[in-house]
C-alpha positions as CSV (number, residue, x, y, z in Angstrom):
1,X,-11.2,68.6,45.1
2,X,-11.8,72.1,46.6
3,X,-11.7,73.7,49.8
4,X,-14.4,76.3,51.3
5,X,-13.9,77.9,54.7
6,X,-16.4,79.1,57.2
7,X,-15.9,82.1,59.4
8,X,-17.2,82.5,62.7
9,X,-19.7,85.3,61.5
10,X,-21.3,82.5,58.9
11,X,-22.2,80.3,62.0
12,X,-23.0,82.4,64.4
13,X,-26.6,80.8,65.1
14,X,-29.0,78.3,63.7
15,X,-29.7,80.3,60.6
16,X,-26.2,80.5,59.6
17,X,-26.0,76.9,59.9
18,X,-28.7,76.6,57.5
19,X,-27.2,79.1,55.2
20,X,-23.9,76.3,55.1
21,X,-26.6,74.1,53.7
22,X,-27.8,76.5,50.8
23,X,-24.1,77.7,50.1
24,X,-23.3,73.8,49.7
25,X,-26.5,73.6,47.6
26,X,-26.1,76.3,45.4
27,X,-22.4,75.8,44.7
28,X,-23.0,71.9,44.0
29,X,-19.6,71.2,44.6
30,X,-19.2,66.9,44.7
31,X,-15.7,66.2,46.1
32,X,-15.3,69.2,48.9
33,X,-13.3,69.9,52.5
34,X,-15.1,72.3,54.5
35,X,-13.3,74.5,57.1
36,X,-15.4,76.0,59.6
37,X,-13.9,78.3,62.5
38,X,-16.4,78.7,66.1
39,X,-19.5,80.6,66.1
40,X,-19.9,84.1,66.6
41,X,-17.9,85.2,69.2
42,X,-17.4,82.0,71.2
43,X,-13.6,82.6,70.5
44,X,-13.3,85.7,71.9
45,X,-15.7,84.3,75.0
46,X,-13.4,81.2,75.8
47,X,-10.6,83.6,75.8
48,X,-12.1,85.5,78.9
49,X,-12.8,82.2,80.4
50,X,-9.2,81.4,79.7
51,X,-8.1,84.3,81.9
52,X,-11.0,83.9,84.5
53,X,-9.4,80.8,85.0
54,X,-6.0,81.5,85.4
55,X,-7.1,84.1,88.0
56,X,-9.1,81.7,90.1
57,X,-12.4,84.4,89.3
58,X,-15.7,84.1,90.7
59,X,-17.1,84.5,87.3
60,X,-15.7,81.2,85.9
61,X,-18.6,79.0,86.1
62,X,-21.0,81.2,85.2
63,X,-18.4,82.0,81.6
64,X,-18.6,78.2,81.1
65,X,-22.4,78.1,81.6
66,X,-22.8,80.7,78.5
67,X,-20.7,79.1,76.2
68,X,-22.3,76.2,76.8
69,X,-25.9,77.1,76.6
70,X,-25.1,79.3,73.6
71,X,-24.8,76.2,71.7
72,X,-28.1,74.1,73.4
73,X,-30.2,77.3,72.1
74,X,-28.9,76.6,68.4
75,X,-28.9,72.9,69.0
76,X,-32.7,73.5,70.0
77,X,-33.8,75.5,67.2
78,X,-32.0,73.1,64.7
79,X,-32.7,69.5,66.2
80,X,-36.2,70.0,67.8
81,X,-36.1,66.4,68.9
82,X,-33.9,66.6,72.1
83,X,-32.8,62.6,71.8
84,X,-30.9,63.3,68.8
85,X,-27.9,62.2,69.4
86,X,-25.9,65.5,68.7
87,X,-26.7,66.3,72.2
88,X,-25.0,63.6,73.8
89,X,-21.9,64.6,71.1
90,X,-22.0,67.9,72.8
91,X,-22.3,66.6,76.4
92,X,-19.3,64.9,75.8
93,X,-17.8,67.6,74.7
94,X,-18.7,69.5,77.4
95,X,-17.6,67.1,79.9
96,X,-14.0,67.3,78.8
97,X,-14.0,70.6,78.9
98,X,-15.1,70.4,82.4
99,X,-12.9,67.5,83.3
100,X,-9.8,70.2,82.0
101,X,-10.5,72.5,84.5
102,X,-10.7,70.2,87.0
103,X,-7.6,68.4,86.7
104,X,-5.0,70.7,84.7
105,X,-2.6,71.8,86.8
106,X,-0.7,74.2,84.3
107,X,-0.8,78.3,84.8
108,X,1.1,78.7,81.3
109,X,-1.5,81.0,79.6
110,X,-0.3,79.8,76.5
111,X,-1.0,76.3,77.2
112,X,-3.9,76.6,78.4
113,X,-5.3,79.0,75.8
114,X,-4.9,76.2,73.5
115,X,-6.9,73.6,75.0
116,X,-9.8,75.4,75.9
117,X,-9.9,78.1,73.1
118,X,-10.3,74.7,70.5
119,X,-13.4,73.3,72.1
120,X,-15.6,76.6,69.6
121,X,-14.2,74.6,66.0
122,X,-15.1,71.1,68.2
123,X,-18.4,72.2,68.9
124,X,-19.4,74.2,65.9
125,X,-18.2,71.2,63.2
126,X,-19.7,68.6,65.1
127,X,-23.5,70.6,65.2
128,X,-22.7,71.7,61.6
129,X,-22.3,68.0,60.2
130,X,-25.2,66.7,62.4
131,X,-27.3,69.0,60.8
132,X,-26.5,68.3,57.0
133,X,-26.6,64.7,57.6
134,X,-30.3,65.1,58.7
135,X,-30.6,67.6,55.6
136,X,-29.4,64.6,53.6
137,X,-25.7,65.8,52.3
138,X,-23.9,62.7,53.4
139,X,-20.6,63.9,54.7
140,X,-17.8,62.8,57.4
141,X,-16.5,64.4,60.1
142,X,-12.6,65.1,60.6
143,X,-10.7,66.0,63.9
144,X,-8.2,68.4,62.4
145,X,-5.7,67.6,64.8
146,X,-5.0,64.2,63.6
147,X,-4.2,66.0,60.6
148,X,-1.8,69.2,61.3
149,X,0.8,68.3,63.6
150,X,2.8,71.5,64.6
151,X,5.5,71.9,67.0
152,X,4.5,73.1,71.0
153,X,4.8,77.2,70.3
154,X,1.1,77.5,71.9
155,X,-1.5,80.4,70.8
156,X,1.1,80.6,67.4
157,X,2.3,77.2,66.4
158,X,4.5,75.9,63.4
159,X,3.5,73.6,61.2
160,X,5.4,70.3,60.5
161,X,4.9,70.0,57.0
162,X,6.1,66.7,55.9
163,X,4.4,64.6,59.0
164,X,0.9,67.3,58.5
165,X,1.0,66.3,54.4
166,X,1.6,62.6,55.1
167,X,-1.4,62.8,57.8
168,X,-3.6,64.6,55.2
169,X,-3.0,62.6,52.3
170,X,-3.8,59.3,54.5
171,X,-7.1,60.4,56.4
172,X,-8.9,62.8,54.2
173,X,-11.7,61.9,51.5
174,X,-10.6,62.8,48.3
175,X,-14.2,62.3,47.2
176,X,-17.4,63.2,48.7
177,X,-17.8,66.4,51.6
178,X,-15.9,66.8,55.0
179,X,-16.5,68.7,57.6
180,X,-13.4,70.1,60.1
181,X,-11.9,72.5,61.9
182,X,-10.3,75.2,61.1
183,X,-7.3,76.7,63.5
184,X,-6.6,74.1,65.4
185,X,-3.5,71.4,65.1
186,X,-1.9,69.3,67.6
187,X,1.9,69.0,68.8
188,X,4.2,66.3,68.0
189,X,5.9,65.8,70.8
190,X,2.7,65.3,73.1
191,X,-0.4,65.4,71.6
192,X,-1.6,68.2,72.6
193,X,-3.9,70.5,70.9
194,X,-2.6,74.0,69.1
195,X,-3.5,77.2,67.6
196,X,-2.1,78.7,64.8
197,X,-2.6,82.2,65.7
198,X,-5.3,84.0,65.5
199,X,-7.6,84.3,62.3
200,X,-5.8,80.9,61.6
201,X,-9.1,79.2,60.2
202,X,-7.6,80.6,56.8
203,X,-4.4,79.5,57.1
204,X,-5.7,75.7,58.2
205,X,-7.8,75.8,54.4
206,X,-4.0,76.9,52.6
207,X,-2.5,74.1,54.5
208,X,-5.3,71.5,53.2
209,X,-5.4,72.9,49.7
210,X,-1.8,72.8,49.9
211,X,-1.3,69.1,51.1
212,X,-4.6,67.8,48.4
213,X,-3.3,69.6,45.1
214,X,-6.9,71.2,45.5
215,X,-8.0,73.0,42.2
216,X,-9.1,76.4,44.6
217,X,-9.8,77.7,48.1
218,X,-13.0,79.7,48.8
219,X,-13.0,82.0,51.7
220,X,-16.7,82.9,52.5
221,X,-17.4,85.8,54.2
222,X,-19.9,88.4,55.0
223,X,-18.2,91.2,52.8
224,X,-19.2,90.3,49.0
225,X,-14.9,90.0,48.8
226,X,-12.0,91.8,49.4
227,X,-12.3,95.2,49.6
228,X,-10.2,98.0,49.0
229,X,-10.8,98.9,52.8
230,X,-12.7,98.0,55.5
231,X,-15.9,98.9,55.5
232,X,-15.8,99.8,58.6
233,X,-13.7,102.6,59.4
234,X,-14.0,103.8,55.5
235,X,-17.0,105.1,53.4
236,X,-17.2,103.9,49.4
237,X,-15.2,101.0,49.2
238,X,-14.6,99.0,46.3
239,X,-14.4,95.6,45.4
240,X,-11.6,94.6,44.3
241,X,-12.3,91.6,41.1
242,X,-8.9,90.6,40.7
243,X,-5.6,90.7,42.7
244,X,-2.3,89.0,42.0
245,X,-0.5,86.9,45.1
246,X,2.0,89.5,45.3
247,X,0.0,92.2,45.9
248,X,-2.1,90.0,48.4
249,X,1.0,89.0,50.3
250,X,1.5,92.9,50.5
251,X,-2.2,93.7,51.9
252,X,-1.8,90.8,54.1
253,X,1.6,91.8,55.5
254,X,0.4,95.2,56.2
255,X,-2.7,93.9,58.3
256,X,-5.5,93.2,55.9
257,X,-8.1,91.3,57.9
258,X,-9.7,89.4,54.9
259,X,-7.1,87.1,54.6
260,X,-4.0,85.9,57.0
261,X,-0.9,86.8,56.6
262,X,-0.1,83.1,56.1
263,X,-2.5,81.9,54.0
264,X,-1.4,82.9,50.8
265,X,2.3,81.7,50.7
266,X,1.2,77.9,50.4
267,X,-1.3,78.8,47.7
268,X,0.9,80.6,45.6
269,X,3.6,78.4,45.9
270,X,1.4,75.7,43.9
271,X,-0.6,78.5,42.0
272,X,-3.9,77.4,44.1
273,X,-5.9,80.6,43.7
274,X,-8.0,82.3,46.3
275,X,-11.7,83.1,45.9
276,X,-13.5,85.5,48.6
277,X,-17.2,85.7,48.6
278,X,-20.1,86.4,50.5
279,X,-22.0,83.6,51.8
280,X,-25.2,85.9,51.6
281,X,-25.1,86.3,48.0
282,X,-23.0,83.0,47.1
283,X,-23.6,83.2,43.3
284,X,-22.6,86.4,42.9
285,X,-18.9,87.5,42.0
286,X,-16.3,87.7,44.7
287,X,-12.6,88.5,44.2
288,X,-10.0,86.0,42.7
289,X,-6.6,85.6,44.2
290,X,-4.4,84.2,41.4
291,X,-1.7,84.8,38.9
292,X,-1.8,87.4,36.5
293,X,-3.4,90.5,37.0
294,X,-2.0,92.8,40.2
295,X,-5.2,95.0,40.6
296,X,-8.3,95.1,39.2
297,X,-10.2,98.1,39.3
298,X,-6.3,99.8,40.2
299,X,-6.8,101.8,43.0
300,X,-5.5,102.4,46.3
301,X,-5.8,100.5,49.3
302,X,-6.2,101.3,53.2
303,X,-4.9,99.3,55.9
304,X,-6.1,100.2,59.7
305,X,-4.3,99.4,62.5
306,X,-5.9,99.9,65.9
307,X,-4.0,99.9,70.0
308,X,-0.6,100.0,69.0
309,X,2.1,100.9,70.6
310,X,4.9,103.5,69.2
311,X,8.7,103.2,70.9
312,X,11.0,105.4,70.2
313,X,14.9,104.9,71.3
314,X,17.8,106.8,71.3
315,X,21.8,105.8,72.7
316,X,22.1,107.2,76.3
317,X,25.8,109.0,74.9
318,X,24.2,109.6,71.4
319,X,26.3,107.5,69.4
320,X,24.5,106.3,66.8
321,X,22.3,103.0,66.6
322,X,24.1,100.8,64.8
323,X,24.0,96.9,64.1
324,X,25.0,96.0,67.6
325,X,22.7,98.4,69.2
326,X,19.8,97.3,66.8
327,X,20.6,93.6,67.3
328,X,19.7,93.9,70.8
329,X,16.6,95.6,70.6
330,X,15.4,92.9,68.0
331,X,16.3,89.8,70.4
332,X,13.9,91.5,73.3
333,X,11.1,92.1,70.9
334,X,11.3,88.5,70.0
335,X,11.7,87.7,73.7
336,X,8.9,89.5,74.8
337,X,6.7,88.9,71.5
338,X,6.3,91.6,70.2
339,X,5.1,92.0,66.8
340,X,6.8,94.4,64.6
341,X,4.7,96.4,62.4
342,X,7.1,99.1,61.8
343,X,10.5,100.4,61.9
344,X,12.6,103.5,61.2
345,X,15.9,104.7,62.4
346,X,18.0,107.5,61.8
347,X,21.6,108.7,63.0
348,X,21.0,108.8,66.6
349,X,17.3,107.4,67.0
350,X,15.3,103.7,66.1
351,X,11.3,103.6,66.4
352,X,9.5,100.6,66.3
353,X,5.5,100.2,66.1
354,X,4.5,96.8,67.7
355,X,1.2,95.2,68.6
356,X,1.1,94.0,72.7
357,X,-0.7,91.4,71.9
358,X,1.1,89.1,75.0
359,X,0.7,91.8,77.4
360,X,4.6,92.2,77.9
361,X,4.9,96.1,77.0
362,X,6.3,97.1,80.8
363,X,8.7,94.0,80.9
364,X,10.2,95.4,77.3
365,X,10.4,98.9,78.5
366,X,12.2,97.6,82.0
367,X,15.1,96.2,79.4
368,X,15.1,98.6,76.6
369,X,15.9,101.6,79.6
370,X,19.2,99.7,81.0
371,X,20.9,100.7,77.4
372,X,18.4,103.4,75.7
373,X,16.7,106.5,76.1
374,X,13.2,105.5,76.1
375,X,9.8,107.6,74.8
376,X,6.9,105.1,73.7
377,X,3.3,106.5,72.7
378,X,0.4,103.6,73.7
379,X,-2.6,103.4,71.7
380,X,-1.7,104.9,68.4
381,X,-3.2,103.8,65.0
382,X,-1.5,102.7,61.9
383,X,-2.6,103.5,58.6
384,X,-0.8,101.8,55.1
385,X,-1.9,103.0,51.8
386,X,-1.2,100.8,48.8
387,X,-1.4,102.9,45.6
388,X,-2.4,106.1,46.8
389,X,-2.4,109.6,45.5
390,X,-1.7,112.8,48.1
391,X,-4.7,113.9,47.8
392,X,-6.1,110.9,49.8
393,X,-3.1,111.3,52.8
394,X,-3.9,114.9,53.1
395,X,-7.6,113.7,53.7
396,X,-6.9,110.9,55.8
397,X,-4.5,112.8,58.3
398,X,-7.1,116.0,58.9
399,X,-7.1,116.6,62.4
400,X,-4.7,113.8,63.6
401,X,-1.5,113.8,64.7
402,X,1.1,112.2,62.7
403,X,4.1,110.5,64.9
404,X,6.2,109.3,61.8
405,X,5.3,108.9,58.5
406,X,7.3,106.5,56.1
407,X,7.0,106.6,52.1
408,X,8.3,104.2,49.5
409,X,7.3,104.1,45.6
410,X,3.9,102.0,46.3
411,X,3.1,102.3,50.1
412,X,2.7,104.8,52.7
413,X,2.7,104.1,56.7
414,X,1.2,106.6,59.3
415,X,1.4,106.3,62.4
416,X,-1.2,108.7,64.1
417,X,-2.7,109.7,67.7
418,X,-6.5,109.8,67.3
């Protein structure tokens, strides 16, 4: 069996749900699990309607309106018929969604996030395997969340790997094609639906891969496969044939948005390997993600980090940072969720780079100045360079401002002010 996952920008409309068809078609895979994330942008829009609800907007019902008649325009243009019976799937899917808003009474963002942020994989899977049915590719369609079970950390949940594998192995095909989520899992405890973090669509396709013994996982984007940078903020990138997991786990570490930071620790843990590829061009070659080779072509590697936030801390008697100081700085980032992209402390000072994605900078900066001197810089950009020469740092710092810099033998971090 193998595993192929969809991204949001392969379904974005009716003609990337036919292109699913000729991908299937020209790949002639038999015995497949497809992973496909929501269309578009429909993430990104139930997000706002998240927080237009949580704020009691005006602009609530008009948020739901759009994300639901994006979908009737593609379910129009696929199923001309409009008693197919994929549009009474979808009004049921768009009753619930209603009927949440109606009669949830939680104002955890978190929590909430999670149940309405799911209805894009619900929607997109369940047009997607409507349509190949009526395109004759027999296939059945999974509700991931019977599947991964996680515990109830909402918008970034942990997996349960030994109820998730048992669940797997018991409901999923091992011959023929199905259709599911990617994403999405459900908690334990209560049954109710969870995220595993953003870009988590990849992740969900490891876990599968992981839990079958799958022979590969293919990742199909609309890059022809991983770059040595992103195309763009950077001119004359380069494919990049063949990477090793190690070097993957690096570039995924650091921020490289082809693949999650999760996704490749399952994989390489059963030596699954990782194929990338375009789904414009789907016979053409992509990048390999295996053992063996760490880089082919060799050559360096940019990483862009956007709306950071730089902190800088220093002992209000100057006596030096040390563990018990640090310690304490690490159990508010943690508290207020802040992820860490970078640290670096000296005699006297600690800096820390972090991404706000929860929103919680000014309640960290309340608690770091009751024990710290405090300077922080909002809205810097982090660079990482994997394998570079100086001639390349000298070009990519011309005219910026560099607020720390940090070297070791194969990367290089900058942070700059644009």
């Amino acid at each position: 069996m193998k595993v192929f996952k969809f991204g949001g920008a392969s379904v974005k409309d009716a003609e990337g749900v036919r292109n699913i068809k000729k991908v299937l078609e020209a790949t002639a895979e038999k015995d497949l699990l497809v992973v496909i994330s929501a269309m578009g942008k429909m993430t990104n829009h139930l997000e706002k309607t998240v927080n237009e609800y949580l704020k009691e907007g005006e602009q609530l019902s008009e948020y739901i309106s759009q994300f639901r008649n994006y979908h009737i325009t593609v379910l129009q243009d696929l199923f001309p018929n409009a008693s197919h019976p994929v549009f009474k799937q979808l009004g049921e899917l768009f009753n619930k969604l209603d009927v949440f808003f109606d009669t949830n009474r939680s104002k955890k963002h978190p929590f909430v996030y999670d149940q309405v942020v799911g209805f894009g994989e619900l929607l997109s899977t369940t047009i997607i395997a409507a349509y190949l049915t009526d395109n004759d590719i027999r296939n059945s369609w999974l509700d991931v969340r019977r599947c991964i079970i996680t515990d109830s950390n909402y918008r970034d949940a942990r997996v349960d790997w030994e109820q998730t594998h048992k669940y797997i192995s018991e409901k999923v095909q091992k011959t023929g094609l199905t259709i599911t989520q990617g994403f999405l899992g459900s908690d334990a405890e209560n049954n109710f639906t969870t995220t595993l973090g953003r870009e988590g669509s990849d992740y969900t396709a490891a876990i599968f891969a992981y839990c079958l013994n799958a022979d590969s996982v293919t990742i199909w984007k609309d890059v022809p496969g991983l770059l040595n940078a992103d195309p763009r903020y950077f001119e004359n990138t380069t494919l990049l044939k063949n990477i090793s997991y190690r070097e993957a786990i690096e570039l995924a570490f650091y921020g490289a948005s082809v693949i999650h930071p999760k996704t490749l620790q399952p994989l390489q843990r059963k030596e699954i390997p990782l194929f990338i590829n375009s789904f414009l061009n789907p016979t053409n070659q992509g990048t390999c993600v295996g053992k063996g080779v760490t880089l082919n072509p060799m050559i360096s590697c940019f990483i862009l980090k956007r709306n950071l936030v730089l902190i800088s801390l220093s002992s209000l008697d100057f006596s030096f940072m040390m563990e018990d100081n640090i310690s304490d700085v690490f159990r508010w980032l943690h508290e207020y969720k802040m992820k860490v992209e970078l640290i670096q402390n000296s005699a006297i000072s600690f800096s820390v780079c972090v991404d706000n994605k929860f929103d919680k900078l000014d309640k960290l900066l309340a608690k770091l100045r009751e024990k710290f001197r405090v300077r922080w810089d909002e809205d810097v950009t982090l660079y990482t360079v994997r394998h570079s020469v100086p001639s390349e740092i000298k070009t990519l710092t011309k005219n910026k401002e560099v607020l720390l810099k940090q070297e070791t033998r194969d990367t290089v971090q900058l942070i700059v002010k644009e």
